[in-house]
C-alpha positions as CSV (number, residue, x, y, z in Angstrom):
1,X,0.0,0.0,0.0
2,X,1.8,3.0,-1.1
3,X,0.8,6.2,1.7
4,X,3.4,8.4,0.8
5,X,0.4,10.8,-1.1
6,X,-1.7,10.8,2.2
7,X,1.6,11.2,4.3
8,X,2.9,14.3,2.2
9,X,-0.7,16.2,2.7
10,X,-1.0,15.3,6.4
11,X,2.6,16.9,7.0
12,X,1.9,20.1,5.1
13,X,-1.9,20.3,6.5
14,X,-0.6,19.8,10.3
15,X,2.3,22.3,9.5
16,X,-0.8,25.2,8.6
17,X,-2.9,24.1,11.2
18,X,-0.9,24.1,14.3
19,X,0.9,26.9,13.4
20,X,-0.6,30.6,14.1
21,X,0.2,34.4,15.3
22,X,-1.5,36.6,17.4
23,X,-2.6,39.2,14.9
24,X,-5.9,39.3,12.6
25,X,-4.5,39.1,9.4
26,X,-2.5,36.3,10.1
27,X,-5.1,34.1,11.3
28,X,-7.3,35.3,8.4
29,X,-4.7,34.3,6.1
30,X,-4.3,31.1,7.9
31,X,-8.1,30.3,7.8
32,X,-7.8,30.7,3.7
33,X,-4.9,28.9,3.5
34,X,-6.8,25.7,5.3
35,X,-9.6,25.7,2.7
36,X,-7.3,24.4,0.6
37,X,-7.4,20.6,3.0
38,X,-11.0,20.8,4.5
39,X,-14.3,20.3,3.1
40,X,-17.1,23.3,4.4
41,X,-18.2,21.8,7.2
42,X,-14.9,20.7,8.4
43,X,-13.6,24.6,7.9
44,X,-16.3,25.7,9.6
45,X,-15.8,23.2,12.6
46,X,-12.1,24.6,13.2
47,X,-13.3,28.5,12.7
48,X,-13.0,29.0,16.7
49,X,-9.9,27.6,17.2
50,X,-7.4,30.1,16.4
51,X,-9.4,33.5,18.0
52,X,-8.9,37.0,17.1
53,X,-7.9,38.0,20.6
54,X,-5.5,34.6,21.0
55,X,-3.0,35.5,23.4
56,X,-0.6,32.6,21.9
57,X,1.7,32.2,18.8
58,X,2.4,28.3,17.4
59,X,5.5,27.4,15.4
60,X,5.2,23.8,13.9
61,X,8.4,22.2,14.9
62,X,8.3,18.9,13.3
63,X,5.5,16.5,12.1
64,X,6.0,12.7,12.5
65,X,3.6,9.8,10.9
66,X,3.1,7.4,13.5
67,X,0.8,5.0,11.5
68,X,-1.4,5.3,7.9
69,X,-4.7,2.8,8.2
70,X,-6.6,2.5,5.0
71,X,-10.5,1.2,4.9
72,X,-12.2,2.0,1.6
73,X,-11.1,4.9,0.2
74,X,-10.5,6.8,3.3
75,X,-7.2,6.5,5.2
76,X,-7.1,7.0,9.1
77,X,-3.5,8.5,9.8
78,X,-2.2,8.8,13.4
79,X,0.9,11.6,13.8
80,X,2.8,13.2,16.2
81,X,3.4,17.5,16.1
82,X,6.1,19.2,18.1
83,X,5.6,22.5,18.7
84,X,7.2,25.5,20.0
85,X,4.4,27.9,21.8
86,X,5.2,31.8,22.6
87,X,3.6,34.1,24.9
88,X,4.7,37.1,25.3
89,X,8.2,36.4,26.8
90,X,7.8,33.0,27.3
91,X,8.0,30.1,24.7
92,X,7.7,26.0,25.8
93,X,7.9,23.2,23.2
94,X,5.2,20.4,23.3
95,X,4.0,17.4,21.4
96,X,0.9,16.2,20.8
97,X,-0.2,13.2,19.2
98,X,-3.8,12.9,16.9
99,X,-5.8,10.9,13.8
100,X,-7.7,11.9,11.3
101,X,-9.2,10.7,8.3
102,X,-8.5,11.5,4.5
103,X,-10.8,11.0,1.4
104,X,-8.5,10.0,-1.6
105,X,-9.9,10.0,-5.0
106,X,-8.9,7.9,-7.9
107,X,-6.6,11.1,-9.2
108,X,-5.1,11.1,-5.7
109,X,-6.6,14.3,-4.6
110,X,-7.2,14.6,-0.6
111,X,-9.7,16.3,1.7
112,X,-10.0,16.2,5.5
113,X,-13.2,14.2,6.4
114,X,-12.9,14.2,10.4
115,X,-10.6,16.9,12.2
116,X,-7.3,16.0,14.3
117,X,-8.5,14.5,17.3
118,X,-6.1,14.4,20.1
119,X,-4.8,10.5,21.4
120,X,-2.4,9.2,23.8
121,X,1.1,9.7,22.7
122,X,3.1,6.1,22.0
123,X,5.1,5.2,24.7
124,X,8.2,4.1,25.0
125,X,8.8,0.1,25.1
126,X,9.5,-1.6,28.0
127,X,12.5,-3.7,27.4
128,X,15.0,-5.7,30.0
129,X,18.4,-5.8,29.0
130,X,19.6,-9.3,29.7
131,X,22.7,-9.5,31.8
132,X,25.3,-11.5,30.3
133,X,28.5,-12.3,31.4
134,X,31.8,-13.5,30.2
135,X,32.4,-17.1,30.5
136,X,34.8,-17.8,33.4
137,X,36.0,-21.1,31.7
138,X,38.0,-19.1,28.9
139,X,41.4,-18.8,30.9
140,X,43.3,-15.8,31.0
141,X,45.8,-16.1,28.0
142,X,43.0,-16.9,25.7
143,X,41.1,-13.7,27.2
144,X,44.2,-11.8,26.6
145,X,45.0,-13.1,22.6
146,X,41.2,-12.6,21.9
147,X,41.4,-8.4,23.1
148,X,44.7,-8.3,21.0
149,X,43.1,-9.2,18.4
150,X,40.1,-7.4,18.5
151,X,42.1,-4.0,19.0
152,X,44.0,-4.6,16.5
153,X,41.7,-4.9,13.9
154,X,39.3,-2.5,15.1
155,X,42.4,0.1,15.1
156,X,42.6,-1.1,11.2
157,X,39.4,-1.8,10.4
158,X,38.0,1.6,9.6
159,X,40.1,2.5,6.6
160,X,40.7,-1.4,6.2
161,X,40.6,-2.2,2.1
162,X,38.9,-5.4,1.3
163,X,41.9,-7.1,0.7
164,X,43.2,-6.0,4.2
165,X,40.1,-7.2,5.8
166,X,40.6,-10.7,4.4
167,X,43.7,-11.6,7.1
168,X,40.9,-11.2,9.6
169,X,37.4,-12.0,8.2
170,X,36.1,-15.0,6.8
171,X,32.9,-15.1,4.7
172,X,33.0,-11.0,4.2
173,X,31.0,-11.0,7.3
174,X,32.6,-7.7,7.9
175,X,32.9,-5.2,4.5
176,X,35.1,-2.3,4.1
177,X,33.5,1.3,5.3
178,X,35.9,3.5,4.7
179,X,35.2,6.2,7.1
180,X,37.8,8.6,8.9
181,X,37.5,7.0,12.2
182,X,40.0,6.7,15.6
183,X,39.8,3.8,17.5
184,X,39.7,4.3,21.7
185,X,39.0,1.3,23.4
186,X,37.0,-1.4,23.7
187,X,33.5,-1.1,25.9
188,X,32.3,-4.0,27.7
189,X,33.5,-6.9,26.3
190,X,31.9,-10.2,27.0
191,X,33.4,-13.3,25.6
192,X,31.7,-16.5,25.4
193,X,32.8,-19.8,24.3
194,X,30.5,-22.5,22.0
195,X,31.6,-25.6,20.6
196,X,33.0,-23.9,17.3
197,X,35.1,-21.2,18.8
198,X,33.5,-18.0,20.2
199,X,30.5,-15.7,20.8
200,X,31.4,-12.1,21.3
201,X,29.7,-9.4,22.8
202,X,31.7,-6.2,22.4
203,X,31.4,-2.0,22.3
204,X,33.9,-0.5,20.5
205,X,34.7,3.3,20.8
206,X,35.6,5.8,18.5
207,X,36.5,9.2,17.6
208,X,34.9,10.2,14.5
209,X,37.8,12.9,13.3
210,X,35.3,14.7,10.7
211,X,32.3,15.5,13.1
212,X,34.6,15.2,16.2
213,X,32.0,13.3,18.4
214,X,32.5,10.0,19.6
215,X,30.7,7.1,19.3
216,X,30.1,3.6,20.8
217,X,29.1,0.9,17.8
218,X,27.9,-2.4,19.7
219,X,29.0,-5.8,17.7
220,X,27.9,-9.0,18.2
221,X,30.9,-11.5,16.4
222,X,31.5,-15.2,16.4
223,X,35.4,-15.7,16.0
224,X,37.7,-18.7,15.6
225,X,41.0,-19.7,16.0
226,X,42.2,-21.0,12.8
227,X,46.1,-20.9,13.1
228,X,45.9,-16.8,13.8
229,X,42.1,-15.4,15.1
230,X,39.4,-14.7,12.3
231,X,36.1,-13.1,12.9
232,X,33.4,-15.8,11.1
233,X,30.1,-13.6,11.6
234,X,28.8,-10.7,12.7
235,X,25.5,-9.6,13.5
């Protein structure tokens, strides 16, 4: 189902209607502008929103689809507005979520057939991170050769060229990305051992020396020990 028609209106309508200023011929202007998305009755509905004497001023911040739902040849769409809210002196940003429903025609012309009605806001996912440990039966020299390894490639592996890579990837589970990156260190590893070789856990730091921020990129590797280490997957 292709809703990139219905999503395109629904951003440009919402950035119109939540926006407004405190001065007559700006809402007047506004209230033309909307004509343009609403049928008579719905323009007529939303008349009283924005009032002449409105102490307030709206700038749309940004519009976000949260979920397009077609039935017949109306489309319920659920979105979420951010905006930024002035009066006088003071200014607060909010977000609101709301649906409403769009008529499509067969030339792919819209019109709002019910007006934004607030709803609940999603919320964010409960989720429990699983605690996972290193397995204590990997002894200490093993431990040791497996963080030389990964530190040294991950000191190569940013400007690595495919053929490079190939000393320490099997399978081109890892590919070349060429970016201008530093390594730091290594962030939590946790090594664990299966009956092929081993399942690694592992954060790896870096300084990114173009935007100069740093980042942590999570990796989950299986790796064996084929005369010298070799990374086997990575997911």
């Amino acid at each position: 189902m292709n809703t990139s028609g219905v999503e395109s209106f629904t951003k440009d309508f919402a950035k119109e209607y939540f926006s407004w200023k405190n001065n007559k011929e700006e809402i007047e202007k506004r209230m033309s502008t909307l004509g343009q998305y609403f049928t008579e009755e719905g323009l007529a509905l939303s008349q009283d929103m924005v009032r002449a004497d409105i102490p307030t001023s709206s700038e749309v911040q940004s519009v976000k689809i949260l979920d397009v739902e077609k039935s017949s040849e109306e489309f319920a769409v659920l979105f979420l507005v951010e905006q930024r809210i002035m009066e006088g002196k003071k200014a607060q940003s909010i977000s609101s979520a709301y649906r409403m429903t769009i008529f499509e025609d067969e030339k792919g012309n819209h019109i709002i057939t019910r007006l934004p009605t607030m709803i609940a806001k999603p919320e964010k996912a409960e989720y429990e991170v699983k605690q996972v440990e290193s397995d204590s039966e990997i002894d200490a020299k093993t431990t040791e050769g497996i963080t030389e390894f990964l530190e040294t490639f991950f000191k190569l592996y940013p400007s690595a060229s495919e053929k490079e890579l190939e000393y320490y990837v099997e399978n081109e589970s890892i590919r070349p990305i060429n970016l201008n990156l530093k390594f730091v260190e290594l962030v939590n590893p946790i090594y664990r051992k299966n009956w092929k070789g081993f399942q690694l856990n592992v954060g790896v730091k870096y300084l990114n020396e173009v935007e100069k921020v740093t980042n942590i990129y999570q990796y989950q590797l299986k790796l064996i020990k084929d005369g010298n280490w070799k990374i086997i997957d990575s997911y």
